[in-house]
C-alpha positions as CSV (number, residue, x, y, z in Angstrom):
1,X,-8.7,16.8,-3.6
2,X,-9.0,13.2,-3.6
3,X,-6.7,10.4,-2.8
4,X,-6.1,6.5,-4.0
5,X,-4.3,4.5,-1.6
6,X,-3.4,1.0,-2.9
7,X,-1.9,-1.7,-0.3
8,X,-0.5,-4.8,-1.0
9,X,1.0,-7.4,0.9
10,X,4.8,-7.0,0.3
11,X,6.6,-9.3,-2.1
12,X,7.3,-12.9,0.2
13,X,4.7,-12.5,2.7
14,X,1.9,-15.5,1.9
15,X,-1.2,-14.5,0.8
16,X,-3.9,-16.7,1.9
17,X,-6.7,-14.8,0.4
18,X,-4.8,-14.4,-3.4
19,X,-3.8,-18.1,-3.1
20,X,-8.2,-19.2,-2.7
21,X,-9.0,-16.7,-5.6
22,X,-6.3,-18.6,-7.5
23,X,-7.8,-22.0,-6.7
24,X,-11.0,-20.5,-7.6
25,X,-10.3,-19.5,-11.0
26,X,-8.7,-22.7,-11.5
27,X,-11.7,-24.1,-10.7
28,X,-13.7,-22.5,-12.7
29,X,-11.3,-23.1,-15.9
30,X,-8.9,-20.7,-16.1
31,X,-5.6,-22.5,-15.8
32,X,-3.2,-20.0,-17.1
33,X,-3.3,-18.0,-13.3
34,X,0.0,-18.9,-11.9
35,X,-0.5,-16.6,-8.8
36,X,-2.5,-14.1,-7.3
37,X,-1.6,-11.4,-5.2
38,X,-5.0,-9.3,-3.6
39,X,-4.9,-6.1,-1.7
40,X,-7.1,-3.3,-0.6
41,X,-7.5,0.3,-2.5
42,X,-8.7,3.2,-0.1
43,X,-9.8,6.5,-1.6
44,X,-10.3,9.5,0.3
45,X,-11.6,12.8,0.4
46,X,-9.2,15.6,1.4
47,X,-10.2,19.5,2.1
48,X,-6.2,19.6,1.5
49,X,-5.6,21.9,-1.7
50,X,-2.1,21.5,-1.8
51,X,-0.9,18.5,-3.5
52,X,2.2,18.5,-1.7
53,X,0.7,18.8,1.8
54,X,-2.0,16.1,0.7
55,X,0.5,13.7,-0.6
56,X,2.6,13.8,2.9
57,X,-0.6,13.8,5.0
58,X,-1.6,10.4,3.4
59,X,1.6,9.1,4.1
60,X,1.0,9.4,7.0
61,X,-2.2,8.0,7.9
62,X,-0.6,5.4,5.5
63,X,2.2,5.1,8.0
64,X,-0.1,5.3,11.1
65,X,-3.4,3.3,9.9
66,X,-4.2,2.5,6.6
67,X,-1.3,0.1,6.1
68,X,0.9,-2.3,8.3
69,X,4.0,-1.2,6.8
70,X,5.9,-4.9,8.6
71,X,4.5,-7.1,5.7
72,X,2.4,-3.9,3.4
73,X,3.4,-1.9,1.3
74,X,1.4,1.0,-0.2
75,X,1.0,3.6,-3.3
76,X,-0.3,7.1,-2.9
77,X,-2.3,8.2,-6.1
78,X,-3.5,12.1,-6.1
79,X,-6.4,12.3,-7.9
């Protein structure tokens, strides 16, 4: 079974790294970007079966590694 994990800073935390892209794309002529937010997606490979079981045990490595759940937040996607 396979697994999409998709973090993001949480709403209020700066984002240094969306607010460059943003200045980037002004740059480069696209204006109409007001903001930018930019995260990480992380997709695994699970010998899990059970959807159930694979959806908790993401949660948490989310929990444990894959996020910092202070200023992340993260989706769990079963694939």
């Amino acid at each position: 079974m396979k697994a999409r994990v998709t973090v993001m800073l949480k709403t209020g935390v700066l984002d240094p790294q969306g607010e460059a892209v943003r200045h980037a794309l002004g740059s480069l002529g696209f204006a109409g970007v007001q903001g930018v937010r930019q995260g990480k997606v992380i997709e695994l490979d699970l010998t899990e079966t059970d959807a159930t079981k694979a959806e908790a045990e993401v949660k948490t490595m989310c929990e444990k590694l894959l996020a910092n759940t202070v200023i992340e937040s993260y989706r769990v996607e079963l694939l």
